[in-house]
C-alpha positions in Angstrom: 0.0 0.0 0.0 1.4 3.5 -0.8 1.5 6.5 1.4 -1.0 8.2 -0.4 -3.6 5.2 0.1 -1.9 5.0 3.7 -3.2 8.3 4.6 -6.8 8.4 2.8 -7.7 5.5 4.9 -6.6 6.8 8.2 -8.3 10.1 7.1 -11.5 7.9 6.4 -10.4 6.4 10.1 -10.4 9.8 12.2 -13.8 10.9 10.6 -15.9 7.3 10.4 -14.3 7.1 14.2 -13.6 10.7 15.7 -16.4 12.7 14.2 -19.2 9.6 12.8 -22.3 9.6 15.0 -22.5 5.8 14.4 -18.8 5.4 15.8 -18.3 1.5 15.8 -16.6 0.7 19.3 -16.5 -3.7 19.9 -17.8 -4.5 23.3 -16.4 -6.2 25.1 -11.5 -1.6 43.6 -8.4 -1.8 44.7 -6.6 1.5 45.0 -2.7 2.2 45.8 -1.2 5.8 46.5 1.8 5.4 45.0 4.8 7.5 46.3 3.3 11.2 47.9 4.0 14.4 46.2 6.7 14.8 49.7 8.9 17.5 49.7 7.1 20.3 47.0 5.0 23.5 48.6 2.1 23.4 48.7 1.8 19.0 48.0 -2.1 17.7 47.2 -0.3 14.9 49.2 -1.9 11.1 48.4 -2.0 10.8 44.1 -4.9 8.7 43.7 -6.9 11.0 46.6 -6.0 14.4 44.7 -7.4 12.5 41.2 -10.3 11.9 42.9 -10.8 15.3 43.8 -10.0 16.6 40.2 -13.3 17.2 38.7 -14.6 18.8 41.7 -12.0 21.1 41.7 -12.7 21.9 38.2 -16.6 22.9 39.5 -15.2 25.1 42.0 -12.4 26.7 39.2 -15.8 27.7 37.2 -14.8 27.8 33.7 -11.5 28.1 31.5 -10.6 28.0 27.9 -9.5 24.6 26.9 -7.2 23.0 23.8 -8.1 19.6 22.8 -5.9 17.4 20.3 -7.1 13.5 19.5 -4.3 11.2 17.8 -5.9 8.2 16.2 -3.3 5.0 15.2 -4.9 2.0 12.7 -2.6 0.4 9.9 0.7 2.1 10.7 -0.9 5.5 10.3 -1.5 8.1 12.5 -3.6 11.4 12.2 -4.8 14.4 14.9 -7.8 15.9 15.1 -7.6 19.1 17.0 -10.3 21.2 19.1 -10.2 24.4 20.5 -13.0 26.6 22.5 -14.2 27.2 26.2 -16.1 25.5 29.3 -18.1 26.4 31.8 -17.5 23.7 34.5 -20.4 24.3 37.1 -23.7 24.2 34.2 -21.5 21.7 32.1 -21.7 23.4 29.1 -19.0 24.1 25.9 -18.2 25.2 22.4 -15.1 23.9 20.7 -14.1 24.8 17.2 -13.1 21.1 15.8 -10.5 20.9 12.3 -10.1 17.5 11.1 -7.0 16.3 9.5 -5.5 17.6 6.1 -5.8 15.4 3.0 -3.0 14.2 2.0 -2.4 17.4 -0.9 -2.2 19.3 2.3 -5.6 21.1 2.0 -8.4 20.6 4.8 -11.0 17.9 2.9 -14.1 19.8 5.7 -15.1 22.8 7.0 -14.4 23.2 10.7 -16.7 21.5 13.2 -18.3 23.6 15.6 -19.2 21.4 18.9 -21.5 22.4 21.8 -20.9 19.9 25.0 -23.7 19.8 27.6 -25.3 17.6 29.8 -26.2 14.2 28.4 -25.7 15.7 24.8 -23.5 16.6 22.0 -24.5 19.3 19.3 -22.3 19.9 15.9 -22.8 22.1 13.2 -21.0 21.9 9.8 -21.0 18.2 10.2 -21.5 17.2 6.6 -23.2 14.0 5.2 -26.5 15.8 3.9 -27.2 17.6 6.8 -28.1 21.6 5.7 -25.6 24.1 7.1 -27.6 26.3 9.4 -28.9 23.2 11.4 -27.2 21.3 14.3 -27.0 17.5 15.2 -28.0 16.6 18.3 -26.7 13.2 19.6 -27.3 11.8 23.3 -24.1 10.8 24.8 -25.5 8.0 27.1 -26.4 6.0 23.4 -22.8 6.5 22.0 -20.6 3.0 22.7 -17.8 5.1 23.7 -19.9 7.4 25.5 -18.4 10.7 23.7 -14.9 9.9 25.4 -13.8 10.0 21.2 -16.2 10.7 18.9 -16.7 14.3 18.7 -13.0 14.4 17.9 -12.4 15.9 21.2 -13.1 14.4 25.0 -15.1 16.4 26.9 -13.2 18.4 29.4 -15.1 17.8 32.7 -15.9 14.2 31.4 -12.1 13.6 31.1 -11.6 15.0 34.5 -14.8 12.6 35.9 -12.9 9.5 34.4 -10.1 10.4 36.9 -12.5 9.6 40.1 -12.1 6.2 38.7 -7.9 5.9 39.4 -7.0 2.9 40.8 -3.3 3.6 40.8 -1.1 6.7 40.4 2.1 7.9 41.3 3.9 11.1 41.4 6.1 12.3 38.8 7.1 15.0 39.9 7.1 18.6 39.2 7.5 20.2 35.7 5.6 23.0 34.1 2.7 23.4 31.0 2.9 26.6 29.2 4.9 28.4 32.1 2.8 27.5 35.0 4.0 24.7 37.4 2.2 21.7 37.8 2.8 18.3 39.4 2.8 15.2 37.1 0.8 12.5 38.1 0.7 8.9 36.1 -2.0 6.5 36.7 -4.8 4.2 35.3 -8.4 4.5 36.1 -11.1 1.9 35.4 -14.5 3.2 33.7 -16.9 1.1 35.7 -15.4 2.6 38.7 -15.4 6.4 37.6 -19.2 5.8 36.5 -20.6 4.7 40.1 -18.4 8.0 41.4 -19.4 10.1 38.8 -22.2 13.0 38.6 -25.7 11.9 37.6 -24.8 13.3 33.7 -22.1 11.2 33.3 -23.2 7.8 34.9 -24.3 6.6 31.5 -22.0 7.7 29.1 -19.3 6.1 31.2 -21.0 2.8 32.0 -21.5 3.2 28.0 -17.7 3.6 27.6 -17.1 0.9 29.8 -18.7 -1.2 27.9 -17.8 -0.2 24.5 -14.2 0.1 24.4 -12.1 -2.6 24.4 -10.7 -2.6 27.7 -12.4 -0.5 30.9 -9.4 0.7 32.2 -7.8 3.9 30.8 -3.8 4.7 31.4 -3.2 9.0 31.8 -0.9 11.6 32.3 -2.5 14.2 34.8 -0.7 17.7 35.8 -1.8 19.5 38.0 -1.3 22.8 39.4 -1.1 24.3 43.1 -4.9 24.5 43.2 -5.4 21.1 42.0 -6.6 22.4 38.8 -6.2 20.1 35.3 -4.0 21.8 33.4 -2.9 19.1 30.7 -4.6 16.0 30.6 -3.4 13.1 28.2 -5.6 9.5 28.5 -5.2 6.7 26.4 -8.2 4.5 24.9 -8.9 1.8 23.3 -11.5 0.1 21.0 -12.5 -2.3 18.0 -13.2 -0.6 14.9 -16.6 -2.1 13.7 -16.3 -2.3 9.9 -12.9 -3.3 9.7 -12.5 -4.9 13.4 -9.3 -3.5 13.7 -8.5 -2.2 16.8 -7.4 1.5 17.7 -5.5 3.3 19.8 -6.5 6.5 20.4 -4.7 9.5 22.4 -6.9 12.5 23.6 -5.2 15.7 25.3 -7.2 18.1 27.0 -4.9 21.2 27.9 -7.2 24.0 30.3 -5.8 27.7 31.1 -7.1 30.9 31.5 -9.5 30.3 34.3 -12.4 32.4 34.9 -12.7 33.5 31.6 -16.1 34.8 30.5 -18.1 31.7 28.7 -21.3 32.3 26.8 -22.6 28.9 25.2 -26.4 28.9 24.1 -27.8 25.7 22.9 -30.0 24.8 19.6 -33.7 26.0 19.4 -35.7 22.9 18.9 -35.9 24.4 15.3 -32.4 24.7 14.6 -31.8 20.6 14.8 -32.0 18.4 12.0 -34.8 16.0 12.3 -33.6 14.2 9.2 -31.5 10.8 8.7 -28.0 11.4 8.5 -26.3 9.9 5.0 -22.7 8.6 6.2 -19.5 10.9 4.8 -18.1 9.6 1.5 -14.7 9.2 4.0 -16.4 6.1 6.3 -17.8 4.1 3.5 -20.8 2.1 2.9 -23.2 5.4 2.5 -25.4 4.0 5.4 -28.1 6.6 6.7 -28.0 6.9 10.5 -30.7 8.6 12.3 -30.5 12.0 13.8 -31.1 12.0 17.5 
């Protein structure tokens, strides 16, 4: 197979996988501290314990501007889709600007993706495959297999932090800095089943869902965090069965959250404003199946 080939089917990957409404994931307690953040001022003190605390802390932080990338690996090939937007972490709303990978001429093959996040549901606009461009999809999260961990193209930043009440493990790192601000690195794996009976009442579902749906429950991460216990650069690591091809994939999403407090301004879709249509699948997955609009 050729490079060109190479790359138009993992750009067919990241939008039948990152971006398709009908994403096609396979289905299929102990807790250890690890070594204490000792010796730093101002320590969070036990790993898994501060974790826990993370998306709480996020609540309390009440919004932020966040910058999202998703690196997808099938077939030797890998490509990014990258988000970028705000979050308003007490109401659990946000709208990230979404760009999907280049062809392989080096042109962008779609418009940008714009994304609303709120409870229970995802909303995108420009999404392509017959659906007119002044009206939104609207897809419950709790019916996705992956529970919209990946297929947005971006994780949801509070969900991402929610995943993290699940930690089972963690150690300290140590101490290092994202984009000038000092943070402690904390590595660890969390288990989906775990972070859904912990989680808040919108996210129950969507992570029993993921749990489910990916191929393993438990979910490897990178967490830094700053002297308030904030996220400030999030990377976890999932894994699934691609449906059509049953192939797995490995897919790497980074959630990267500064400028805290910033003013956020999200209004959802008027009833009007949705498409009630079927949705005709993009030329890039294949098959040109419908799948309904929710």
């Amino acid at each position: 197979m050729d490079r060109r080939e190479q790359h138009r089917r993992a750009g067919r990957t990241a939008v039948a996988v990152g971006i398709m409404v009908g994403l096609g994931a396979g289905a299929t307690g102990c807790s250890g501290s690890g070594a204490a953040a000792e010796g730093v001022s101002g320590s969070l003190g036990d790993p898994v314990a501060a974790l826990h605390r993370a998306a709480d802390t996020l609540r309390g932080a009440g919004t932020s501007r966040a910058a999202t990338s998703m690196e997808m690996a099938t077939g030797g090939t890998r490509v990014t889709i990258r988000g970028r937007g705000v979050y308003d972490y007490r109401h659990r709303i946000g709208r990230l600007t979404v760009v999907l990978p280049e062809d392989p001429a080096g042109t962008s093959e779609h418009r940008p993706i714009t994304e609303l996040l709120a409870p229970g549901a995802l909303f995108m606009k420009n999404r392509g495959a017959g659906v007119p461009p002044d009206k939104w999809v609207r897809v419950e999260t709790a019916s996705l297999s992956d529970g919209n961990l990946v297929t947005g193209g971006v994780t949801d930043p509070y969900t991402a932090a929610e995943v993290l009440r699940g930690t089972r493990r963690a150690t300290y790192v140590g101490q290092t800095e994202v984009a000038g601000t000092p943070v402690r690195h904390y590595r660890g794996t969390a288990d989906l089943t775990t972070a859904a009976a912990s989680a808040s009442a919108d996210d129950r579902a969507p992570l029993r869902a993921a749990a489910r749906g990916f191929a393993s429950a438990e979910v490897p991460f990178d967490a830094y965090l700053d002297d308030e216990g904030r996220i400030r650069k999030l990377r976890q690591r999932f894994s699934f069965v691609n449906g059509r091809e049953k192939a797995s994939v490995a897919v790497a999403s980074t959630t990267l959250l500064y400028s805290f407090g910033t003013p956020v301004d999200v209004r959802l879709p008027r009833p009007q404003d949705i498409y009630a249509g079927r949705i005709a699948e993009n030329e890039s997955g294949g098959g040109g199946e419908n799948q309904p609009a929710h």
